[in-house]
C-alpha positions as CSV (number, residue, x, y, z in Angstrom):
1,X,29.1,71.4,59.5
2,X,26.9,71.7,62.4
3,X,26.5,75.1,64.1
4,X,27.2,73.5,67.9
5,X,30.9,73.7,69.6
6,X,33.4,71.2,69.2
7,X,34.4,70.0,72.6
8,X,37.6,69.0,71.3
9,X,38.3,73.1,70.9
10,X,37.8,73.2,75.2
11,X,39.6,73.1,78.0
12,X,37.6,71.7,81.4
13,X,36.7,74.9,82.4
14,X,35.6,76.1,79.5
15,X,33.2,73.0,79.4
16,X,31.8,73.9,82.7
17,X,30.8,77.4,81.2
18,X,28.6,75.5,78.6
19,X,27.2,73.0,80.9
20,X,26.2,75.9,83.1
21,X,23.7,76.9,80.4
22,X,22.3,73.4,80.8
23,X,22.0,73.3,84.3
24,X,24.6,70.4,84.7
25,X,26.9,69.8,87.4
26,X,30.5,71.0,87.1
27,X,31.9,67.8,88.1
28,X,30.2,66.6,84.5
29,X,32.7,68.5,83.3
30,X,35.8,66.3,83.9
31,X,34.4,63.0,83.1
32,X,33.7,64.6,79.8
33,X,37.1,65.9,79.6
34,X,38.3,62.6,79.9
35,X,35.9,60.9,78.1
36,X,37.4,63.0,75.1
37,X,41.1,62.0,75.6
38,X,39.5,58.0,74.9
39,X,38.7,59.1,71.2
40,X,35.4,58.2,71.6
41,X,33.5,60.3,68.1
42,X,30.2,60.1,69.8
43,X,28.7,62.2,72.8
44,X,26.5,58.1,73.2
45,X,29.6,56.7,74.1
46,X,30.0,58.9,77.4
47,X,28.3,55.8,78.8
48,X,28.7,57.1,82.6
49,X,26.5,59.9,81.6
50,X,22.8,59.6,81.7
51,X,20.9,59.6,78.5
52,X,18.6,62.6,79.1
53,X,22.2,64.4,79.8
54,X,23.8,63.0,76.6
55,X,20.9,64.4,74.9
56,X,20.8,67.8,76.1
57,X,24.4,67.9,75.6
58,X,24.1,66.9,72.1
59,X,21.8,69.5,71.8
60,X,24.7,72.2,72.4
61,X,28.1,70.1,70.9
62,X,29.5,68.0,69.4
63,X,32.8,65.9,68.9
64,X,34.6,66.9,65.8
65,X,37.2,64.7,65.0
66,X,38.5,64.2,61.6
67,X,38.0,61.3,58.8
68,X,40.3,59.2,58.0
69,X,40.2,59.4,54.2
70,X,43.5,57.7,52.9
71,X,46.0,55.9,54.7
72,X,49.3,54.6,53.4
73,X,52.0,52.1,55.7
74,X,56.2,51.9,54.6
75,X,56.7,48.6,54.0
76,X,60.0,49.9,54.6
77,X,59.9,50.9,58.7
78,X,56.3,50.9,58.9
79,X,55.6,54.3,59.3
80,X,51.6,55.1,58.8
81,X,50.9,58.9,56.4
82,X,47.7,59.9,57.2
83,X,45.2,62.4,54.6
84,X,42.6,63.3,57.0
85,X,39.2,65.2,56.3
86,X,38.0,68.0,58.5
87,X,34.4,68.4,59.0
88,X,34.2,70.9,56.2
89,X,36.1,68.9,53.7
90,X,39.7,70.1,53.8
91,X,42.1,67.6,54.0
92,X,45.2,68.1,56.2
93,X,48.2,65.3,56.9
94,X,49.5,63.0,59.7
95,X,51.9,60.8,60.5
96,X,52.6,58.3,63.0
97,X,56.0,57.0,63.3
98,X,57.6,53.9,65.4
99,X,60.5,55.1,66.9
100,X,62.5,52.9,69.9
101,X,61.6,55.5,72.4
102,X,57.8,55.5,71.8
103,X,55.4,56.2,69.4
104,X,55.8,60.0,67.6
105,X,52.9,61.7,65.8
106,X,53.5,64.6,63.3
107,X,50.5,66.5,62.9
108,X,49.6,69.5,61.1
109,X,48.5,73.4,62.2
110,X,46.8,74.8,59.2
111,X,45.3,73.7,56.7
112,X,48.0,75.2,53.4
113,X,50.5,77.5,54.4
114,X,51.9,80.6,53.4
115,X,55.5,80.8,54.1
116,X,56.7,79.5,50.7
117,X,59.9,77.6,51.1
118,X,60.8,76.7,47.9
119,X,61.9,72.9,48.7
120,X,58.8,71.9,50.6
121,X,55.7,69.9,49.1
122,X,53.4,72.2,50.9
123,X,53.9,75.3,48.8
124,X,52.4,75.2,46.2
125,X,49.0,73.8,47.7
126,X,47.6,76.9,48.9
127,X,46.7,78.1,52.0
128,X,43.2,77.9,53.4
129,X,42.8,78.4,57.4
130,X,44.6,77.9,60.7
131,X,43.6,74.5,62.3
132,X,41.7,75.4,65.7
133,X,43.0,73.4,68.9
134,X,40.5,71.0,68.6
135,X,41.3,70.2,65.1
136,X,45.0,69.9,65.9
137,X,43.6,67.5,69.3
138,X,41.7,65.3,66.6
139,X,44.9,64.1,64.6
140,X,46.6,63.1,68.0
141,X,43.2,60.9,68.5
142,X,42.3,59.7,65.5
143,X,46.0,58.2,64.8
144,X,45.8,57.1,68.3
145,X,42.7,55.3,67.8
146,X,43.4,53.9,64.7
147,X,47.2,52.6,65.5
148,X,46.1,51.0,69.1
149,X,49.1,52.5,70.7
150,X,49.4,55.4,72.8
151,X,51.2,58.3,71.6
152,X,54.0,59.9,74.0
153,X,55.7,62.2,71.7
154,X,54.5,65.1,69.1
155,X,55.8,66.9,66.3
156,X,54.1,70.0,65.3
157,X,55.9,69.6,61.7
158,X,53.0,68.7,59.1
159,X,51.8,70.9,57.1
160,X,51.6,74.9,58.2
161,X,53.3,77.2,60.1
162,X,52.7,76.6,63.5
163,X,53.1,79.9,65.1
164,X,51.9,81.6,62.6
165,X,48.9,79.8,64.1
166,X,50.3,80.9,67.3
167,X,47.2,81.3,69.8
168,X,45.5,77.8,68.6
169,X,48.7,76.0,68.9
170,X,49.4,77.6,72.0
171,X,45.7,75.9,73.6
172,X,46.1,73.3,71.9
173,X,49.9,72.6,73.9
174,X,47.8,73.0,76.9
175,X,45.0,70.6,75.8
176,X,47.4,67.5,75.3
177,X,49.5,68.4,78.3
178,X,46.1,68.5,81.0
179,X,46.3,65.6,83.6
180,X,42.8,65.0,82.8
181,X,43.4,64.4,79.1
182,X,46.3,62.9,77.1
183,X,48.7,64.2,79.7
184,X,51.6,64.4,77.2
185,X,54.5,66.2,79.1
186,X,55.8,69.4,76.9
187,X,59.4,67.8,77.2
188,X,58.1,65.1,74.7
189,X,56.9,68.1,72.0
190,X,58.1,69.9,69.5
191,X,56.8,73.1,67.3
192,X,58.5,73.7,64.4
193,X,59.0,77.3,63.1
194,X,60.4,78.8,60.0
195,X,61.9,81.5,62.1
196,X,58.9,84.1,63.2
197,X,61.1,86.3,65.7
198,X,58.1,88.0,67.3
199,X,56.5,84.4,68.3
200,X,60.0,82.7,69.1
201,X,60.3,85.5,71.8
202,X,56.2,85.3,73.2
203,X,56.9,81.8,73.4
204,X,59.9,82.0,75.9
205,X,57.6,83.8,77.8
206,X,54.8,81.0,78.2
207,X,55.9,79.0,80.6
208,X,55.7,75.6,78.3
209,X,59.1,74.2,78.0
210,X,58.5,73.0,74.8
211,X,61.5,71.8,72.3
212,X,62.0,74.2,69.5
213,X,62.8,73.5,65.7
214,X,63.8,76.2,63.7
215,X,63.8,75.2,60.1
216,X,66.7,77.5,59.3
217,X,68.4,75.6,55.9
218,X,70.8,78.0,54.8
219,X,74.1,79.5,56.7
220,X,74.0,83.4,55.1
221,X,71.1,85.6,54.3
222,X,71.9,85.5,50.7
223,X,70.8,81.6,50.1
224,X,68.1,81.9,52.8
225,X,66.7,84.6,50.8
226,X,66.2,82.2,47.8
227,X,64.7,79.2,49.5
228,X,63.1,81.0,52.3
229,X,60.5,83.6,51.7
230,X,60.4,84.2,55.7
231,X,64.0,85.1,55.8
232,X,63.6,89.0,53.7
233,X,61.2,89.7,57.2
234,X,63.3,87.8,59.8
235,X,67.1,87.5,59.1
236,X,69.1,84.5,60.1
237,X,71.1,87.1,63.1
238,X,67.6,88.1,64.1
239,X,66.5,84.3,64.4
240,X,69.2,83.4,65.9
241,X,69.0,86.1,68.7
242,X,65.3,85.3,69.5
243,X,66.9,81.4,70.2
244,X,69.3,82.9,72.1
245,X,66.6,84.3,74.3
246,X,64.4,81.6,74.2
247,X,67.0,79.1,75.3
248,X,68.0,81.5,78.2
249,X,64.6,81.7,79.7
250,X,63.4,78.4,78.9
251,X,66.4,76.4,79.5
252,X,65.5,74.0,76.5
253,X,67.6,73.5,73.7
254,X,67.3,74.7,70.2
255,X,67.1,72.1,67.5
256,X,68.7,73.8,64.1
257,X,66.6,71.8,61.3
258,X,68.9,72.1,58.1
259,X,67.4,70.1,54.6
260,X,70.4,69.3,53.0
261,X,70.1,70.3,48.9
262,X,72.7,69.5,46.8
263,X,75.0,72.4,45.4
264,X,72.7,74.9,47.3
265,X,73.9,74.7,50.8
266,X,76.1,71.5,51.3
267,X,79.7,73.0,50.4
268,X,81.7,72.5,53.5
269,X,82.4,76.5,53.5
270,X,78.7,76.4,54.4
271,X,79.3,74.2,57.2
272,X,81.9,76.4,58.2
273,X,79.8,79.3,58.0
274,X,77.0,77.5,59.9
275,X,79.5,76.4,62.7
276,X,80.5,80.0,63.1
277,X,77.3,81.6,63.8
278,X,76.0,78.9,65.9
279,X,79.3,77.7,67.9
280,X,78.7,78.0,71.8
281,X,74.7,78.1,71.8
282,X,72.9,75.4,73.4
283,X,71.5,73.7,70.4
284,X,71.5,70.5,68.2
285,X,71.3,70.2,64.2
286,X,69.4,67.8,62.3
287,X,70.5,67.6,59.0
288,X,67.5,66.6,56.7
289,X,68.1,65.0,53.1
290,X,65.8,66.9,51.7
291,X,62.5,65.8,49.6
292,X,62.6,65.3,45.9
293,X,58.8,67.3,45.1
294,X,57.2,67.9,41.6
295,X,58.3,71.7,40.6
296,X,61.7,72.2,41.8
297,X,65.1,70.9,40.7
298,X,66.7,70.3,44.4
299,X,68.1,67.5,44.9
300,X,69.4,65.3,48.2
301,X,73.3,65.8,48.9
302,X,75.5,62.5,48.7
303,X,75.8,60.7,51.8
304,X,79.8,61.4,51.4
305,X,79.1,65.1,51.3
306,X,76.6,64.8,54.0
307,X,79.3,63.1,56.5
308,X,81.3,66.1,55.5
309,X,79.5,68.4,56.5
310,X,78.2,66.5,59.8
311,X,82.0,66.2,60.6
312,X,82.8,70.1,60.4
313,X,80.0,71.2,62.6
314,X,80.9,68.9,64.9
315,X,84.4,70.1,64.8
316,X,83.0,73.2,66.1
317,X,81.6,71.4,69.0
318,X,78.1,71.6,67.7
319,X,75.9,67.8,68.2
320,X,74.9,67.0,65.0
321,X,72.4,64.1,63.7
322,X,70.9,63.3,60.4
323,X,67.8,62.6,60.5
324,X,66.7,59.0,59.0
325,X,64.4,58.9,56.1
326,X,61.3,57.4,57.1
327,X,58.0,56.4,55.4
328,X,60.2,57.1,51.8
329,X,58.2,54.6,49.9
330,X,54.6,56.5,50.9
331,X,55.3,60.0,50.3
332,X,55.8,60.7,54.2
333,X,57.2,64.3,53.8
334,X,54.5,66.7,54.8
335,X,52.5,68.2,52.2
336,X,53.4,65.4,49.3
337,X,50.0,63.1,49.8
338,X,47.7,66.0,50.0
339,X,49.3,67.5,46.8
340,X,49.2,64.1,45.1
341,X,45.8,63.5,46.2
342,X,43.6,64.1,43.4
343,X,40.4,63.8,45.4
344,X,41.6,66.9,48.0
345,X,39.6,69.8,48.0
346,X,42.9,72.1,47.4
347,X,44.6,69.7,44.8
């Protein structure tokens, strides 16, 4: 990998700063801004730019976007899993789904993670290095590009922790939101966390009325403990306190991601239990069925069950969906095509 900085990793005034050292106009700086947002993987196709310019800037940068190294489409809904290489070989996963309100990527924040959660395909795969904005930038754009339809909404859901990448995924929020770039409003984004209190709470504080997911999956500290690593730092009360405060100061909901495993979590005294400690908060659940991955013996609750518990919590007065299975023919659930992949780096 070249030793020059990815443009993707900077905002407009932090590309001013560089061109300074070239002696380019400031105004340069805008055009190549939004010459980025295009897709365009080649400072030569920044055709309003002179080519003594594009040379000098090519002598300073470059434009890092990812490879697309496999790519699988459901015949099922058409949803499009993406294994993408970074420019030093690690592979990290996408996904771009077709939903009636618009096109919705899922990209990923690091590349591995280390929270552990026992039913997810990601653990297991190792953890290797945040994403940097830029990197994160580069999925939205390369999906982009290679679908031919414009992305309005994102998931920050792939593979990672994304505020345990917290100041990357912060800029790149920022990135994707400028005017000048992809301009994708923060109401139409979501970052998912496993429940990492301190960040829930420097978040409310940002200003960037982002939705929050917290991938909570249990209703008592006792089965949280056993699928959820995160929980022996940052207990369900404590999560759910930070939400409290987030939701207070950011007037957003909470979205209360719940993978449904059969005999682990699905008993309608969990529902019960769930209701309890959530009733009266302004919040939404998604229950998940959750993913059948090589290694663990969890397995997806009966629809019956399911509608069960769906019925209790909203009993309680709590909106509840469950979230439709797509791309189930392709692997779609983050972390299972890079684990599968024989030919990725970490495999």
């Amino acid at each position: 990998m070249e030793d020059k900085t990815n443009l993707l990793d900077l905002s407009v005034e932090e590309i001013q700063q560089i061109l300074s050292g070239i002696g380019a106009e400031k105004f340069r700086a805008k055009q190549i801004f939004q010459w980025l947002a295009k897709g365009i993987t080649s400072i030569d196709d920044m055709s309003n730019l002179s080519k003594a310019f594009r040379e000098k800037l090519k002598g300073i940068s470059r434009i890092g976007m990812p490879r697309i190294k496999n790519k699988l489409v459901s015949r099922i809904d058409g949803t499009a899993k993406y294994l993408l290489e970074l420019e030093d070989g690690n592979v990290i996963e996408s996904v771009l789904m077709d939903y009636r309100h618009g096109i919705s990527a899922c990209i990923s924040s690091q590349v591995g993670c280390r929270m552990g959660c026992r039913f997810c395909a990601s653990t297991g795969i190792g953890f290797d290095r945040n994403l940097s904005p830029g990197e994160m930038l580069g999925q939205i754009l390369t999906m982009q590009s290679d679908g031919g339809k414009r992305i309005g909404n994102i998931v920050i859901m792939g593979i990672g922790e994304p505020l345990d990448n917290y100041t990357s995924v912060l800029k790149f929020l920022r990135l994707v939101n400028h005017p000048e770039g992809l301009n994708i409003g923060y109401r139409h984004i979501s970052v998912s966390t496993c429940g990492l209190v301190p960040e829930i709470i420097k978040l409310s504080q940002e200003n960037i009325p982002v939705t929050l997911s917290i991938s909570l999956h249990a209703p008592n500290d006792t089965i949280r403990d056993k699928i959820m690593p995160v929980n022996r730092k940052y207990s369900i009360d404590k999560i759910i306190e930070a939400c409290k405060i987030y939701t207070e100061v950011s007037k957003r909901r909470i979205t209360f991601e719940y993978a449904l495993i059969s005999g682990v979590n699905d008993s309608r005294e969990n529902a019960m239990e769930l209701g309890r400690k959530i009733k009266g908060m302004l919040c939404h659940v998604n229950l998940i069925p959750v993913n059948t991955v090589e290694g663990n013996d969890f397995r997806k609750s009966a629809r019956q069950q399911t509608e069960v518990f769906k019925a209790i919590l909203e009993r309680s007065g709590i909106e509840t969906t469950v979230r439709r299975e797509l791309g189930s023919d392709i692997s779609a659930a983050c972390g299972q095509l890079r684990r599968s992949s024989s030919e990725g780096r970490d495999s």
